[in-house]
N, CA and C of each residue as an Amber inpcrd file, in Angstrom:
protein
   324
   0.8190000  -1.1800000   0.0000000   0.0000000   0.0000000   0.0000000
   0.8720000   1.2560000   0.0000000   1.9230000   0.8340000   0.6300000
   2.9350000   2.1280000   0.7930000   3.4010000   2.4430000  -0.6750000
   4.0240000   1.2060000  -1.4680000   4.5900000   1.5510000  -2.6370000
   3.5570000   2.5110000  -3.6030000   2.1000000   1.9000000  -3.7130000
   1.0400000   2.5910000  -4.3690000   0.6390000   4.2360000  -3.9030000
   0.7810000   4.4850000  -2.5190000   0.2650000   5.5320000  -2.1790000
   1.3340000   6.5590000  -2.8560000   2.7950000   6.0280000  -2.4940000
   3.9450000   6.9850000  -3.1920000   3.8560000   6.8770000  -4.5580000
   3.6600000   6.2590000  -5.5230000   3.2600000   5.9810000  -7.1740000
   2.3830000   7.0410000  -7.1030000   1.1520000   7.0810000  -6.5270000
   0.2540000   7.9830000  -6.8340000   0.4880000   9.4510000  -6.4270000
   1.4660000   9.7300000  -5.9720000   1.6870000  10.8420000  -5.3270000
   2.5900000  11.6840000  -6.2150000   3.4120000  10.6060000  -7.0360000
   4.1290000  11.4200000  -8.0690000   3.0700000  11.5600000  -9.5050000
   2.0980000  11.4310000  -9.1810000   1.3350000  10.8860000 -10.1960000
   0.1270000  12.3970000 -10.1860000   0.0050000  13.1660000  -9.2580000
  -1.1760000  13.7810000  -8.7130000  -0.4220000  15.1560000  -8.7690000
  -1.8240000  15.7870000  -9.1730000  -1.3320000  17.1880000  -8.6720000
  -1.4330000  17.7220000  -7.3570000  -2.3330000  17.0900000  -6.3150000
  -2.6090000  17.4910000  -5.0700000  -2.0660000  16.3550000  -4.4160000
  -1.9530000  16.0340000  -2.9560000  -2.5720000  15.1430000  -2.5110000
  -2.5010000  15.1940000  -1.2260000  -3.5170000  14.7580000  -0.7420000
  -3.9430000  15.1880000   0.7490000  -4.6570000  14.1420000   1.6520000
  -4.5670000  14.5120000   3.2900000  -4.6710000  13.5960000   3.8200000
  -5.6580000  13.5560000   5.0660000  -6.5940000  12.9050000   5.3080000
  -7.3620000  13.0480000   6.3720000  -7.0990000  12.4240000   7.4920000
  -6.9510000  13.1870000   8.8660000  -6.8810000  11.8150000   9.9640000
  -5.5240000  11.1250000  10.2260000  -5.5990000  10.0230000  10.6080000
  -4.2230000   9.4150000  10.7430000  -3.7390000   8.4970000   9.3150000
  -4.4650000   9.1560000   8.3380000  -3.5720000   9.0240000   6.8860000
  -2.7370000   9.3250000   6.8060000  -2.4820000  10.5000000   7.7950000
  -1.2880000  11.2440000   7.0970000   0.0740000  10.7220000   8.0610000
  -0.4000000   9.8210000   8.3170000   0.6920000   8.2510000   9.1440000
   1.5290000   7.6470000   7.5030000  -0.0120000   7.4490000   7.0450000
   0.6710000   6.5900000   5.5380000   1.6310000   7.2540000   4.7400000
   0.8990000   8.7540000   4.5570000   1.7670000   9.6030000   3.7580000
   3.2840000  10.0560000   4.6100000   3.4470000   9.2990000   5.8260000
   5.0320000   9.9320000   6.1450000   5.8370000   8.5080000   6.1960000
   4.9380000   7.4700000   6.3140000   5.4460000   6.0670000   5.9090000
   6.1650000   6.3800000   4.1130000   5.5310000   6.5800000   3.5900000
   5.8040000   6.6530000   1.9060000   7.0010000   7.8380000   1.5830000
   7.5640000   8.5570000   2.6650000   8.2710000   9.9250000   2.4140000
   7.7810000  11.5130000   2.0870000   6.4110000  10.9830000   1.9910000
   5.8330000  12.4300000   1.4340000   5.6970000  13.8370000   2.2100000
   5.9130000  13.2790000   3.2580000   5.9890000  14.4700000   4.5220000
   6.9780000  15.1260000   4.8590000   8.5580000  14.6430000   4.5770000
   9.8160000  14.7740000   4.4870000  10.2400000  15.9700000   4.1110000
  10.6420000  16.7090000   5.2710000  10.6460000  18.6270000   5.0510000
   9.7520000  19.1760000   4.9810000   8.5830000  18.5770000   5.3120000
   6.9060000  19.4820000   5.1470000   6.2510000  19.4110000   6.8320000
   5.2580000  20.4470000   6.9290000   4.6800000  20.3630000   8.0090000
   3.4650000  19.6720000   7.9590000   3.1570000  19.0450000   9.0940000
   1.8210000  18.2200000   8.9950000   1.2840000  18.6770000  10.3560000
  -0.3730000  17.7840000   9.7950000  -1.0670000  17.9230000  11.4990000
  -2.1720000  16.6650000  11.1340000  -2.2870000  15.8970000  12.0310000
  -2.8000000  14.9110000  12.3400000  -4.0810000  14.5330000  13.3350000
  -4.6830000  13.8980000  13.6880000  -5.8650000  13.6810000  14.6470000
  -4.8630000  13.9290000  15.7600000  -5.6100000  14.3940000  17.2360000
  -4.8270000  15.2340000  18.1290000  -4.1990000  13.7260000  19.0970000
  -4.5750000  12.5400000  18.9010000  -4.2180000  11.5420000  19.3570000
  -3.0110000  10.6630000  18.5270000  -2.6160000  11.1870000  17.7520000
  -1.6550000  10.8510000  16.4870000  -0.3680000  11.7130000  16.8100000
  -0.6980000  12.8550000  17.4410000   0.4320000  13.6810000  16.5110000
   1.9410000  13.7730000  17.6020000   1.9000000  13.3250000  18.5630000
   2.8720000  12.5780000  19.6020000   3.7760000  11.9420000  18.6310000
   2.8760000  10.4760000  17.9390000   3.4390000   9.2200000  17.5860000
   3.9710000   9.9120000  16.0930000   3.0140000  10.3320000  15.2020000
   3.9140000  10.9870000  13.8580000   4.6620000  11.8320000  14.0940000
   5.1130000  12.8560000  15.7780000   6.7230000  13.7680000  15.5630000
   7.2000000  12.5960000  15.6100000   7.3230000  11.7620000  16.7720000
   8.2730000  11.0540000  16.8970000   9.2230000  10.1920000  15.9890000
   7.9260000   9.7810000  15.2080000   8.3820000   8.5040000  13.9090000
   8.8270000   9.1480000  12.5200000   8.9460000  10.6460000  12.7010000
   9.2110000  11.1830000  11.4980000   9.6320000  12.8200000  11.7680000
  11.1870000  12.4120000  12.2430000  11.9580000  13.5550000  12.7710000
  12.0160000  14.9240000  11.4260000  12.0570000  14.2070000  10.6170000
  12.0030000  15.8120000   8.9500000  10.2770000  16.3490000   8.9880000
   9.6170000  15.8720000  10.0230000   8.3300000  16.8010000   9.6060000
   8.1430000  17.6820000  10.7020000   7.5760000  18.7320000  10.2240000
   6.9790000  19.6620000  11.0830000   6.0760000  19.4590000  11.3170000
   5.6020000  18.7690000  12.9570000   4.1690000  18.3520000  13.2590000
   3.2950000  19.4810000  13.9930000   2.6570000  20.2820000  13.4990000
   1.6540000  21.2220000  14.1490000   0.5640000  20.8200000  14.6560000
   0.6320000  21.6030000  15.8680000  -0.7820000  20.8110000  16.4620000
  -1.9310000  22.3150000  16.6360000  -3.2240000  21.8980000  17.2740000
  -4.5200000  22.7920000  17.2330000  -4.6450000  23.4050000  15.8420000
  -4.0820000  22.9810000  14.4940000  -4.7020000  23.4610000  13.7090000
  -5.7050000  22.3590000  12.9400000  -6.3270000  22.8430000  11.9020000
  -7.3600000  22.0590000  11.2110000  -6.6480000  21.5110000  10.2110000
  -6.0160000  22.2940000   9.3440000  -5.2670000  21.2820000   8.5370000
  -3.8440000  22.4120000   7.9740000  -3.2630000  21.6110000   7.1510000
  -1.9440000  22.3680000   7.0040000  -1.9960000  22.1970000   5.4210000
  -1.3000000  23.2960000   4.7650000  -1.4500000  23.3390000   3.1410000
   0.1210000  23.4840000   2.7170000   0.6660000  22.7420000   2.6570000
   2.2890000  22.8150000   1.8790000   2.0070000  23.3980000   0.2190000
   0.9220000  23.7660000  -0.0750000   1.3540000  23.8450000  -1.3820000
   0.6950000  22.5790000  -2.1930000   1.4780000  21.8060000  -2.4740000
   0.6820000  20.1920000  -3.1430000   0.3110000  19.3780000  -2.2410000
   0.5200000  18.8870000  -1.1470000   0.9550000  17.7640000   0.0150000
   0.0950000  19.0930000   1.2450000  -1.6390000  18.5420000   1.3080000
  -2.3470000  19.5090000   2.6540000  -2.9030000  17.7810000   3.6680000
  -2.6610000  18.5970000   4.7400000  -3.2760000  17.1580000   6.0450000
  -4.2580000  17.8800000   6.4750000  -4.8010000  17.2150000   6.9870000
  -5.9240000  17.3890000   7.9600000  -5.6100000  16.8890000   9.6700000
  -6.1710000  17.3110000  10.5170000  -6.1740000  16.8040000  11.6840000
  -7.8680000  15.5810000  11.6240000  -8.2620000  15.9260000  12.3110000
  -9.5600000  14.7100000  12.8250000 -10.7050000  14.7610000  11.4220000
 -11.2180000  13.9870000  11.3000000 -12.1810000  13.9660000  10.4110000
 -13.4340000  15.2590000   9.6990000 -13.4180000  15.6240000  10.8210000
 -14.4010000  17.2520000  10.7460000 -13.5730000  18.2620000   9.7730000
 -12.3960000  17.9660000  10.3120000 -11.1990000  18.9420000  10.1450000
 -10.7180000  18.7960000   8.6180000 -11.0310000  17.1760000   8.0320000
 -11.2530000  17.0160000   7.2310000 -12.1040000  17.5990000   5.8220000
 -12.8210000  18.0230000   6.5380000 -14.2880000  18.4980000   5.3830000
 -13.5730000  19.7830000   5.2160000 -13.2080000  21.1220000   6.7000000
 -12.5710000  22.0450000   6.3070000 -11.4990000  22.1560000   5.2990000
 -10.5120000  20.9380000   5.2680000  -9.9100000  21.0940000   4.5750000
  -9.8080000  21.0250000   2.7260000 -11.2570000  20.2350000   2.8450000
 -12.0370000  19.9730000   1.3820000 -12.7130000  21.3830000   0.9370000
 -13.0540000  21.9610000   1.8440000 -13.4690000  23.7160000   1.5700000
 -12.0490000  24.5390000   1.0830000 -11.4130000  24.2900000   1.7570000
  -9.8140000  25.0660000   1.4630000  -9.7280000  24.6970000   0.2540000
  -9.7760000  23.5550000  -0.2000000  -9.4000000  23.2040000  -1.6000000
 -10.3160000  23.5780000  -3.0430000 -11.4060000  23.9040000  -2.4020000
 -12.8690000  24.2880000  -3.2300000 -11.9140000  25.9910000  -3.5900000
 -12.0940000  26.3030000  -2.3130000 -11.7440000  27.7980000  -2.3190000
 -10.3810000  28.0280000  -2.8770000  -9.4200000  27.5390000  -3.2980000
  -8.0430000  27.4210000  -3.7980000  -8.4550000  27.4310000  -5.2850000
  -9.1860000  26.0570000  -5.6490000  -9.4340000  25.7680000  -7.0020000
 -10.2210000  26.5100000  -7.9030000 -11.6620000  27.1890000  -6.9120000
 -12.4030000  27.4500000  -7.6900000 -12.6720000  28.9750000  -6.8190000
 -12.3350000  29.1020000  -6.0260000 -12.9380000  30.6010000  -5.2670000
 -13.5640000  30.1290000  -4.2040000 -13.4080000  31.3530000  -3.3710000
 -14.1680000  31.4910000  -2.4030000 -16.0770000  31.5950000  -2.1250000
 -16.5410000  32.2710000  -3.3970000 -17.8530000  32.3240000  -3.7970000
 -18.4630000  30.7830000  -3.6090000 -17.6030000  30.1210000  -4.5290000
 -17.5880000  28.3530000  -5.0020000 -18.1330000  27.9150000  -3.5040000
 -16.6380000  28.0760000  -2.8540000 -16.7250000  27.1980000  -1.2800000
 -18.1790000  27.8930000  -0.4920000 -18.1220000  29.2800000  -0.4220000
 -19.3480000  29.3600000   0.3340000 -20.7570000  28.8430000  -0.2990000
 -20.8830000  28.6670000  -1.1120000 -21.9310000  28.2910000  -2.0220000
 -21.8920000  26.7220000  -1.8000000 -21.1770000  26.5910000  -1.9060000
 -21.3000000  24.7280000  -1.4930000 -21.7540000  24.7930000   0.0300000
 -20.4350000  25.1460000   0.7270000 -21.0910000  24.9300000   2.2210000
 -22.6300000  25.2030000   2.6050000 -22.7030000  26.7310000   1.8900000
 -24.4220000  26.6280000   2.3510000 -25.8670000  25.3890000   2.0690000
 -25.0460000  25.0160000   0.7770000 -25.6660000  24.1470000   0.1590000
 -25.7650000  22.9910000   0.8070000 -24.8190000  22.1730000   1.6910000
 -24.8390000  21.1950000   2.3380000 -25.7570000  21.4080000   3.7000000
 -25.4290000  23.3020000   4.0880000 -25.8420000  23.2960000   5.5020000
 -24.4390000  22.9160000   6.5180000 -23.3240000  23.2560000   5.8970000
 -22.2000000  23.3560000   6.9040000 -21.7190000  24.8160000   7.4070000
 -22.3070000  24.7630000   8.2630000 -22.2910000  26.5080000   9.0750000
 -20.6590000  26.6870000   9.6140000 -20.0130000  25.9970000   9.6510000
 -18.3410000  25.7520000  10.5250000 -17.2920000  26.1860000   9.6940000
 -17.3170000  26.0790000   8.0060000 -16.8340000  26.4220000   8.0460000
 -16.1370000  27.5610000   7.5640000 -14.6720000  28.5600000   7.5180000
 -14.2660000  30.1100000   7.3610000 -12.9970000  30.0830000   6.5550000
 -13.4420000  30.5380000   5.5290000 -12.3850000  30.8870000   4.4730000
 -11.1530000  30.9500000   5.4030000  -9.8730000  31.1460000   4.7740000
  -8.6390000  31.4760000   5.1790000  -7.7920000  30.6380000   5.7350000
């Protein structure tokens, strides 16, 4: 799974991670000189196991550029708005969110 996740990673223009995925993505190297943030019960075990990342904690998610994490699952969806709002605008993202009925989450 490791070999595939890194194949696909050179393969992608984004790629991003929810939760304690972003375990897999520092298993595969992809985190290597980048900052991450993880579920708040994770992020102990990913500084430890992966001394080249910058592990941030209390945020929602972290955006390197190509390579964005997420912390906990919720944190997740924010970070699927970030990417709405990157790709397509901010108009886009609020327009979706209302559309679902996700009041949480704030540009920026």
């Amino acid at each position: 799974m490791i070999a595939w996740v890194k194949a696909q990673d050179q393969r992608t223009e984004f790629t991003l991670s929810v939760c304690t995925g972003t375990r897999v993505l520092a298993a595969a190297g992809i985190l290597d000189g980048l900052q991450a943030t993880t579920h708040f019960g994770s992020l102990d075990e990913l500084a430890a196991n992966n001394p080249t990342t910058t592990v941030l904690r209390d945020v929602r998610y972290v955006d390197n550029g190509r390579v964005v994490t997420s912390a906990g699952v919720s944190a997740g969806i924010d970070m699927a708005f970030h990417m709405v709002q990157r790709l397509l605008g901010e108009d886009v993202a609020r327009q979706t969110a209302r559309y679902i009925e996700y009041d949480y989450w704030q540009p920026g």
